[in-house]
N, C-alpha and C positions, 0 to 999 in steps of 0.2 A: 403656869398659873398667872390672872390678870393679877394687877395691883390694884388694891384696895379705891384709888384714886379713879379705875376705869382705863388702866393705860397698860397695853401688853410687856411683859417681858422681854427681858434680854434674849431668852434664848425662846419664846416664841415667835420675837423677830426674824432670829435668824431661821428657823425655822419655813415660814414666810418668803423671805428670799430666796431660801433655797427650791419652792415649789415654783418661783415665779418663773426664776430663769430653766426650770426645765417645763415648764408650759410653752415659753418662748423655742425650745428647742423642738418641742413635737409641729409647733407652728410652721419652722423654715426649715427643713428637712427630710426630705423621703428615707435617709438613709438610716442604718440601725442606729441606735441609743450610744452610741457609746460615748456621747459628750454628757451625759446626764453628772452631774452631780451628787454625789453621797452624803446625804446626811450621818455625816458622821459623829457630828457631838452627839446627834439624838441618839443614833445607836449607840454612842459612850454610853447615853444615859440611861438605854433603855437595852441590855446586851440579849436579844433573845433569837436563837439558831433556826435557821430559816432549812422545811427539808430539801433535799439533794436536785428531785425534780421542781422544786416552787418557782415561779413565774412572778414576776408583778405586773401589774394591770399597764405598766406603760409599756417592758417590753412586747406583750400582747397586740395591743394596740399598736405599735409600731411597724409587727409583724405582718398584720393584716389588714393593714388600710393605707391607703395612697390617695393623695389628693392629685387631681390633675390642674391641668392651668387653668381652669376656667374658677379653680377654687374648691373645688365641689370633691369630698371624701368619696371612697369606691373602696368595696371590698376587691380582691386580686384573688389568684388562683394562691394556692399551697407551694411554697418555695417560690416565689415569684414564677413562676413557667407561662405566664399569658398576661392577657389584656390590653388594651391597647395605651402604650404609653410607658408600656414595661421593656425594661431591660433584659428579660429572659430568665430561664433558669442559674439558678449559682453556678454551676459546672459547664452551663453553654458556652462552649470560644468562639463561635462565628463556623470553625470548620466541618468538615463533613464527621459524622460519627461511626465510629464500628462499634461491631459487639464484640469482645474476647471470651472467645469460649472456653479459656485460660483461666481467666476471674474467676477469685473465691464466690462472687456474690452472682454469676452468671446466669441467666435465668431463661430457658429456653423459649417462653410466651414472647419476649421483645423481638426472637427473631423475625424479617420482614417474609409475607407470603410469596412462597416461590410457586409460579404458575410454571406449571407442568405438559407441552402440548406433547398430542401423540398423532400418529399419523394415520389419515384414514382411505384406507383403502377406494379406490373409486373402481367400479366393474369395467368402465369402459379403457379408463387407461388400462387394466389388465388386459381385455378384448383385444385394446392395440399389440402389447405385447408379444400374445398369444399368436397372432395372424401372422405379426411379421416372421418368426419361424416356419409357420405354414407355408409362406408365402417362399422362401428363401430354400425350404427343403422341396416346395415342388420346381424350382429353377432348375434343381439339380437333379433330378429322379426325372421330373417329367409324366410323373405317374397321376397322371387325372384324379382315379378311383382314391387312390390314398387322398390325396389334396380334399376331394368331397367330404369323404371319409371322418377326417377329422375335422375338417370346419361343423359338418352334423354332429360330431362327437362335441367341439366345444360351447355347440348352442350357445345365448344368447341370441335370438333371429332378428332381435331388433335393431342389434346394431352391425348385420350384414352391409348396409353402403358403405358403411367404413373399410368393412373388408375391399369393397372395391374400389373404393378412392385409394387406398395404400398398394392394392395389385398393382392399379393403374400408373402410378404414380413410380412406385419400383421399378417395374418396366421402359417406363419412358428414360430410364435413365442408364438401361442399361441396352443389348445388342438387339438386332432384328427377329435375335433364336427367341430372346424372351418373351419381348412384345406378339409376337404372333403365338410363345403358348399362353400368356396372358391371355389375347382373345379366344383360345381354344379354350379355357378353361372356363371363362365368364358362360359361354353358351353351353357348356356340360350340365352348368350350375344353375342353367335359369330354369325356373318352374320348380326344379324337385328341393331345390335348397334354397336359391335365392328367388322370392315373387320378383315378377317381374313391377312391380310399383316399386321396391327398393335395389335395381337395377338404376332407374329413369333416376330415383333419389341421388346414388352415389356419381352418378355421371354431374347432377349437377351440382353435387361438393367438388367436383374436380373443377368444373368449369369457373365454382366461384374461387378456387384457389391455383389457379391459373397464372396470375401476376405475381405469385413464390414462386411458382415452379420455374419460370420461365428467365426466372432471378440463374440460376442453379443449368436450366437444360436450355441451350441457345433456341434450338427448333421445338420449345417446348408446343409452341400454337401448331406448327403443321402437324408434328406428333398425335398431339391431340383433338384435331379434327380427324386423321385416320381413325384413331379409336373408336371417334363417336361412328363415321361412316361402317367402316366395319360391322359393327353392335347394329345399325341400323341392316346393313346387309343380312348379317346373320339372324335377322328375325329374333333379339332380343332386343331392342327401340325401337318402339315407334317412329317414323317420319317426322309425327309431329311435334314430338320434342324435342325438336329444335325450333319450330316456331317457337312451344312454350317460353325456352328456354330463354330465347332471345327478347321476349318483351319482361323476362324477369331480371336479365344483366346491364348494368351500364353497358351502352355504346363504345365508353372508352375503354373498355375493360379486357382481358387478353382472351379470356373466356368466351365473350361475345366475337372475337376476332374467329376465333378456331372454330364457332359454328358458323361464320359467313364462309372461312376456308372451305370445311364439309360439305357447306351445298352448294358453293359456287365450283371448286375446284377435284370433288371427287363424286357424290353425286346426282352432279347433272352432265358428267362426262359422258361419252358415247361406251357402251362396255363396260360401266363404272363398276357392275358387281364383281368382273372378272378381276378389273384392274386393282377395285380395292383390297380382293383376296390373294392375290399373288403380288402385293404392295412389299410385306415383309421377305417372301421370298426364305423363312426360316426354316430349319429343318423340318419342323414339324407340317411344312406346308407342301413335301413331294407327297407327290401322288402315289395312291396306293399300290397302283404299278411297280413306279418307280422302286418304293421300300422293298418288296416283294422278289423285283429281280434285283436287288443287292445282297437281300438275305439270302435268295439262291445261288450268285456268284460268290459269297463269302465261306459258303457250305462247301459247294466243289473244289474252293482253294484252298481250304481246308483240311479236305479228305486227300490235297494230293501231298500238302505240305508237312501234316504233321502239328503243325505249330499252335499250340490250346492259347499262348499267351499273345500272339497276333490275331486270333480271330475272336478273341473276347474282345479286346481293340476297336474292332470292327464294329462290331456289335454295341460298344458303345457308343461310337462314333455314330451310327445312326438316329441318335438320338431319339428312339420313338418306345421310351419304355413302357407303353402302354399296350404297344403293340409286338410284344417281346414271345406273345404266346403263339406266334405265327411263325417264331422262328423254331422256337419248342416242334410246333408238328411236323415241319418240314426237315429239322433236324433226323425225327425219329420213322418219318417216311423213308427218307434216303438211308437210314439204318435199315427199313424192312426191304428194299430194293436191293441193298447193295452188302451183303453178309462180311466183304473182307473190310469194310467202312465200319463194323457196328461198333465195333471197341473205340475208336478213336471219338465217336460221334457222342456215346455214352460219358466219356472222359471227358467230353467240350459242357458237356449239360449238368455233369457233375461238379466242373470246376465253375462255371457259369452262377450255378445254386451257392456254393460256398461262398466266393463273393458276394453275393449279393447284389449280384447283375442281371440275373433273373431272378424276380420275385417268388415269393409262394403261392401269389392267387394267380400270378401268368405263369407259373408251372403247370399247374392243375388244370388252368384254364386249356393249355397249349394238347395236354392229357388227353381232355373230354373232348375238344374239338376231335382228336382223333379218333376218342371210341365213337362219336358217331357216324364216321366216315370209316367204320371196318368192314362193314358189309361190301360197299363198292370196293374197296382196297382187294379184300377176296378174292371180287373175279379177276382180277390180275397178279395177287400174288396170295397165292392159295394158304401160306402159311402165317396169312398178318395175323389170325385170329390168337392162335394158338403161341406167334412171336410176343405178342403185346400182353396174353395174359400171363407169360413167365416173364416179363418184364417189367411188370408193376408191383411185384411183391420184391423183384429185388431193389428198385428203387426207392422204396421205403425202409428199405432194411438198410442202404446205406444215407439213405437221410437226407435224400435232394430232392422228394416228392411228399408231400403229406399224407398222411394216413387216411384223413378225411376222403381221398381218393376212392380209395379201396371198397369199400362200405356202397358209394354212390355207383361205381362202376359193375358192382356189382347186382345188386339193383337193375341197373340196366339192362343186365344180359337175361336176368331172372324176368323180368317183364317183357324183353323185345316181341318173344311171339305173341302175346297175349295183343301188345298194342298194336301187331300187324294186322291179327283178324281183326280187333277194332275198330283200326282206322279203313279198313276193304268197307267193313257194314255199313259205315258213316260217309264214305265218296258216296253210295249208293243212293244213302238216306237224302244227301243235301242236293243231290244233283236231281232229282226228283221234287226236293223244293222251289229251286231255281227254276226249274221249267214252268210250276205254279206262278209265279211271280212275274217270272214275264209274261202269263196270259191276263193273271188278275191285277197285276197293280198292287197289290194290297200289303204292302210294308208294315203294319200293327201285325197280319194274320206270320210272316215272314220271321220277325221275331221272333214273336211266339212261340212259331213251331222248333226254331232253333234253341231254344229255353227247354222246352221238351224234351231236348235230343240229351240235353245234362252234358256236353263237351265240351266245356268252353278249351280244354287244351290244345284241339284241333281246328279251333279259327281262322288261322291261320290257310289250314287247307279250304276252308268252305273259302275265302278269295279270292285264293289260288283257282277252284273249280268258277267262280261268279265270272273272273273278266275271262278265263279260259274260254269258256262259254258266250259271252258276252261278245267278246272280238270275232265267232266262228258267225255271227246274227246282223244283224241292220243298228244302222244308227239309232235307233227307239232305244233298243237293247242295251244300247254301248250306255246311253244317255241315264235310262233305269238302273244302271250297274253303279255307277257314279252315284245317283241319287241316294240309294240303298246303302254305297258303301258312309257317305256321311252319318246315315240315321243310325246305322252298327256303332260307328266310331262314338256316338254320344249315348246306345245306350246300353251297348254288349263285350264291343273290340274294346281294347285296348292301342296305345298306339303300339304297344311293341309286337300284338297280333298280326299286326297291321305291315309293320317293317320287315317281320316273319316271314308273312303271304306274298310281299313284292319281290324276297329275297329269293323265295323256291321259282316265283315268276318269271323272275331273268334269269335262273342257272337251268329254267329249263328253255329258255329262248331258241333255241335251234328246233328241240322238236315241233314246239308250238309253229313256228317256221313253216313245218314239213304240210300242216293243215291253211293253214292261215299264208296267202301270202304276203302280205305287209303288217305281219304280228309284233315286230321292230318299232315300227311309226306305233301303231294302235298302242302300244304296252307304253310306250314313253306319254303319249297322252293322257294317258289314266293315272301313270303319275305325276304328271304336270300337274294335273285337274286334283289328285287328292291336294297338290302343296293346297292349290288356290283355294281350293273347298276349308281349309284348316283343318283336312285330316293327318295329313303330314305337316312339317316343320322342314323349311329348306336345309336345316343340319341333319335331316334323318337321310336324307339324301346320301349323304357322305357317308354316314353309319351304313348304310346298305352299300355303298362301295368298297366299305374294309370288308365285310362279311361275303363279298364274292369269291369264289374261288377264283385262281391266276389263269387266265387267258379264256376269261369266258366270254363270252359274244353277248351275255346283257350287259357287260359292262359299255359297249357303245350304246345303247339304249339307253341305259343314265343318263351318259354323257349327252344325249339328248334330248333327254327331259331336263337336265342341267338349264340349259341354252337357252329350252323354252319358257324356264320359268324367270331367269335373268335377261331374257329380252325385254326392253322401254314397252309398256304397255301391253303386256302380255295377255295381263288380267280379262279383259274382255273377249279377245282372240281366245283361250283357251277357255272357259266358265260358256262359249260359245262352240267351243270344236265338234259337238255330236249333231247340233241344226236342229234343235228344236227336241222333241222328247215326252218324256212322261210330265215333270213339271216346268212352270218358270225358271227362266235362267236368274241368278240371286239378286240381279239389281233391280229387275221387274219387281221380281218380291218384296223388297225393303219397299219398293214405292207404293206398291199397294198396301202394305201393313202401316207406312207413316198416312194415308188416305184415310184408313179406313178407324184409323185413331185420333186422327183432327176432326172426322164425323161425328164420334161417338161423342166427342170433347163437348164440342157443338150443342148435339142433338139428346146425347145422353140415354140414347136406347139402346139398353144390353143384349137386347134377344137379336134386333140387327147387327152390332156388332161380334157378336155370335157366330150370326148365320157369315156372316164376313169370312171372319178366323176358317170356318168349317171349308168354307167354299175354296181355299187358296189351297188345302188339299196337300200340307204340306209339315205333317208333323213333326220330323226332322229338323225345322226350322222355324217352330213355334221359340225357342228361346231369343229370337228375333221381335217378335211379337212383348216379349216379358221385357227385353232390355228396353224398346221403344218408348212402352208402356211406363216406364218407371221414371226414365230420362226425361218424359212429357210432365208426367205429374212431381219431379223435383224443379223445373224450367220454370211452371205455371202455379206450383205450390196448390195443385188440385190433387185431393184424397180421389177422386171418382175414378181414377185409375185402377185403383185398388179393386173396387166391386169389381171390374171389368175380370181381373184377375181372375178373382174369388169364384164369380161364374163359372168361369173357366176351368178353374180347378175342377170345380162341386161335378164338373158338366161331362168333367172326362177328358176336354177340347187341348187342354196343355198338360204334360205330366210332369209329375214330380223332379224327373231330370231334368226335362228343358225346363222347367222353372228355376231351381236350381243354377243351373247352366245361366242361365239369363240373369239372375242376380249376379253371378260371379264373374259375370262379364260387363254389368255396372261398376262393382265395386274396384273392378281393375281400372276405369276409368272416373273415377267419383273424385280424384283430384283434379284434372282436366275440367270439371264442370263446377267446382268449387273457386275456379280462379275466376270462372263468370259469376258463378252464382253465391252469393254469400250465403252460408247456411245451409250450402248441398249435401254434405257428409250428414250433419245433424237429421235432415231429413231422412236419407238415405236408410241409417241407422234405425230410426223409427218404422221406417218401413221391413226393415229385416227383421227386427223385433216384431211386425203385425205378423209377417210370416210365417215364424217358426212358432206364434200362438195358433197359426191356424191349419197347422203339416205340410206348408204347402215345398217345405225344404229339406233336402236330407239330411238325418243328422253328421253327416261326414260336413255338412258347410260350415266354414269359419272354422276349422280346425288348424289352417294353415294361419300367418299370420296378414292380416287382411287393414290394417292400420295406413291411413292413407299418407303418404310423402307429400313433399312438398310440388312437386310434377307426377302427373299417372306414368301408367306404365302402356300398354300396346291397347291402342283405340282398334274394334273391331275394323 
């Protein structure tokens, strides 16, 4: 209370003082209260119980305000934990913190996010995975058809160059046995598994990793030019990828080294085909002679010695397990020859199957060769018929022959007469059309009539009777047989028709002889002429070499049709050997069709270029015309190609085959014209798409996988 006079009290002084110096306290201090001052007379004076949680307005304030240097108050976070100028939380040391998951007060939200990877499959590293097995079980088997087999089984087609860059590559690193069946295997595999555009791809993944490999293998670069020369030999590379190749590698590169190797030092050698084939020298590279009289002197050492565990040996030792079915027949011939041999012969084939030294499809395989060779067997040994068919139920009953056997061979025997009278009406029938054909010319009517006949199983013989025929007549003849045999291959045969009809050709060489006298030369020229024609493949060659029988006299006729097709410059010398003929020889024709398509370019008159096409007379080799055509209008980026087509089609003039045929001989070259042409595939594409809008393609095209690489695959 004041005093009466106007002048405070004793104890409101003190009072007074007491707020002053804790005013001054909240002034010079961030830190808590605890210098504050208690008014404790006033509480003497005034004793009232403050509750448990009460606060007073200074400790609040002290709590939650900070002045910085500049003077200026700031609210702060809850427990001090931030802002700038702060000391941190109460409990913060400086050190690093854990959470105890021990602690009463533990609280599982504080723990920090734990990021979790998993791993993601990628197809291609699988792919790799997957090959190298492949790759490493056909080392050892040597078994083609398997090696095919499962690479078709593990699909993925798009990443086949990989399979070849890692063949390639395995190989080079190991003996001459492998590297040479490396190359048998690539040309097994091209066309039916692997396009030839992803051939030309993995060749140049090897080339661009070339400078590892060569880290690893000293003669990685000579190695490596054999390869590519080889793959060129064997008619899966083109020539010209290597030029590609080499304006797409550094100069300095190992890669580019191995393709100046290739064409300086194997081929532009004299005899380079020969030399680059017999380069490895590996098992798999004796001649089928040679295999043939091994398995026959292994047979007779055999029958005299006794010994099943030496001549399985043998038998391995030859390394040609693909061709394991050829010991199977001759095994079981010299069992029907030789009656005191059959036990011990039966016991080699028996123990043979167990291991797993002869497979189940060269068993079978080794089987069927023989049933079809029991009728000739007969005339010499009267009892093969009646030996073989109690010999195939026992063979299944102890378990070294399949069952699927039995079923087919049977079959066989149930249909043989049927197919004899058959095949007598059909010699009659085609040998009747043939003589039509050499008077008319007229190859559409020739088909035709062979579509009629409903056989395609017996094509084989209608070729057989064509060059038969053909070689007994004049050069016109020889020249029309050739021609005709192209226009079958693209719209009837087959190649394996094809390989069929030249195989009965040469096993019957001698008699053909007896009419003909130079039936030797003639027959080697006609299959010269199919390679050049692109009815064969220079590996079909070889395939009709295994499939001759041992000591036939076509077998020297190969041999020189071999010679004639690996001679330097053969290609015009034989595309020439009949002098002239029913049509143009095919380089005339290419230059007349690129004429008569810079005309059209030009002039733009369909019904001329029409009467053009009509006039070259050469329908067979209308897909010629379709590739031109296509190759001009992606070059010059002109649609008017297109009409020229269309006409065409509407008009009859090109068919659906060779149309067909001709796109799928652009597309195997559409990366070759993409390296000049930017935008060529695009184009390309568009045009394939006008196509199958307007039927001009079958639907079998583009079923295969058609995706262009970074290099084409084989320029016509």
């Amino acid at each position: 209370m004041a005093s009466s006079e106007g002048f405070l009290t004793d104890e409101q002084r003190e009072m007074l003082k007491i707020a002053t110096e804790n005013a001054d306290v909240f002034s010079t201090s961030p830190r808590s209260p605890s210098g504050l001052k208690s008014p404790t007379r006033l509480m003497a004076a005034r004793p009232i119980k403050a509750p448990a949680n009460y606060k007073t307005a200074a400790e609040i304030c002290v709590r939650h305000v900070r002045r910085t240097r500049s003077g200026k108050y700031v609210r702060v976070k809850k427990d001090g934990g931030g802002g700038k100028g702060t000391w941190g939380k109460v409990l913060d040391t400086g050190a690093e913190y854990r959470i105890d998951r021990n602690d009463p007060n533990y609280d599982s939200s504080e723990e920090p996010y734990l990021l979790i990877g998993s791993i993601v499959n990628d197809p291609l590293d699988e792919y790799k995975k997957a090959v190298v097995s492949i790759i490493e079980e056909y080392f050892s088997t040597g078994d083609v058809d398997v090696a095919a087999s499962d690479l078709r089984v593990l699909g993925s087609g798009e990443y086949h160059p990989y399979f070849l860059k890692r063949l390639v590559s395995m190989a080079m690193d190991r003996h001459d046995k492998e590297k040479e069946m490396a190359s048998v295997l690539l040309s097994a595999l091209y066309g039916d598994i692997i396009p030839s555009t992803q051939i030309s791809q993995g060749f140049f993944m090897i080339l661009e990793s070339a400078d590892d490999l060569s880290v690893d293998i000293l003669d990685a670069v000579d190695i490596l030019a054999l390869f590519i020369a080889r793959a060129v030999v064997d008619d899966i590379l083109p020539p010209a990828f290597i030029t590609r190749a080499k304006l797409a590698l550094p100069e300095s590169s190992k890669g580019f080294q191995a393709l100046q190797t290739c064409e300086k030092s194997y081929l532009s050698a004299t005899h380079h085909a020969e030399l680059v084939v017999r380069r490895w020298g590996g098992s798999t590279q004796v001649t089928v002679d040679e295999v043939k009289k091994k398995i026959a002197n292994l047979l007779k050492e055999y029958v005299e010695s006794g010994d099943t565990s030496e001549a399985c040996r043998c038998i391995r030792e030859l390394g040609v397990a693909f061709f394991h079915h050829e010991v199977v027949k001759r095994a079981l011939i010299q069992a029907m020859e030789i009656p005191a041999a059959e036990t011990a012969i039966l016991k080699l084939l028996k123990e043979a199957a167990v291991e797993g030294l002869v497979s189940s499809s060269q068993m079978v395989k080794g089987f069927a060769r023989l049933a079809e060779r029991l009728d000739d067997l007969a005339l010499d040994i009267p009892s093969a018929k009646t030996w073989f068919e109690s010999l195939v139920p026992r063979a299944i009953t102890q378990g070294w022959l399949d069952a699927s056997f039995l079923k087919s061979f049977e079959e066989i025997g149930e249909m043989n007469q049927e197919v004899v009278e058959k095949m007598k009406q059909y010699k009659e029938e085609v040998v009747t059309i043939i003589h039509e054909y050499f008077l008319s010319d007229d190859i559409p009517e020739l088909i035709q009539s062979l579509k009629d006949l409903g056989e395609p199983e017996f094509n084989p013989i209608f070729l057989k009777k064509l060059i038969t025929i053909a070689m007994d007549r004049k050069n016109k003849e020889r020249e029309m047989a050739s021609v005709l045999l192209s226009s079958l291959h693209i719209e009837l045969f087959s190649t394996e028709d094809i390989v069929s009809g030249f195989v009965m050709l040469l096993e019957a060489a001698e008699d053909t002889a007896l009419d003909v006298v130079d039936a030797s030369t003639e027959l080697s020229l006609f299959l010269a002429r199919a390679v050049k024609d692109e009815v064969l493949a220079p590996m079909n060659l070889e395939e009709i070499g295994w499939r001759l029988p041992p000591n036939c006299s076509g077998s020297e006729t190969l041999d020189m049709a071999k010679s004639l097709v690996a001679a330097r410059h053969s290609g015009e010398r034989i595309l020439r050997c009949w002098g002239g003929g029913t049509g143009w020889i095919i380089e005339d024709a290419k230059d007349k069709i690129v004429k008569l398509l810079e005309e059209y370019e030009i002039g733009g008159v369909l019904s001329e270029a029409c009467r053009c096409i009509r006039e070259l007379d050469m329908p067979f080799f209308s897909h010629e015309v379709v590739k031109r055509a296509l190759v001009m209008a992606i070059e010059n980026n002109n649609d008017k190609m297109l009409d020229l087509l269309d006409e065409c089609y509407c008009e009859a003039l090109i068919t659906t085959n060779q149309l067909t045929k001709g796109f799928t001989r652009v597309s195997d070259t559409i990366a070759d014209l993409a390296l000049d042409i930017p935008g060529a595939e695009e184009r390309f594409n568009n045009y394939v798409g006008y196509a199958q809008k307007k039927g001009w393609l079958l639907p079998s095209y583009g079923s295969s996988d058609t995706d262009s690489p970074l290099l084409s695959a084989a320029a016509c």
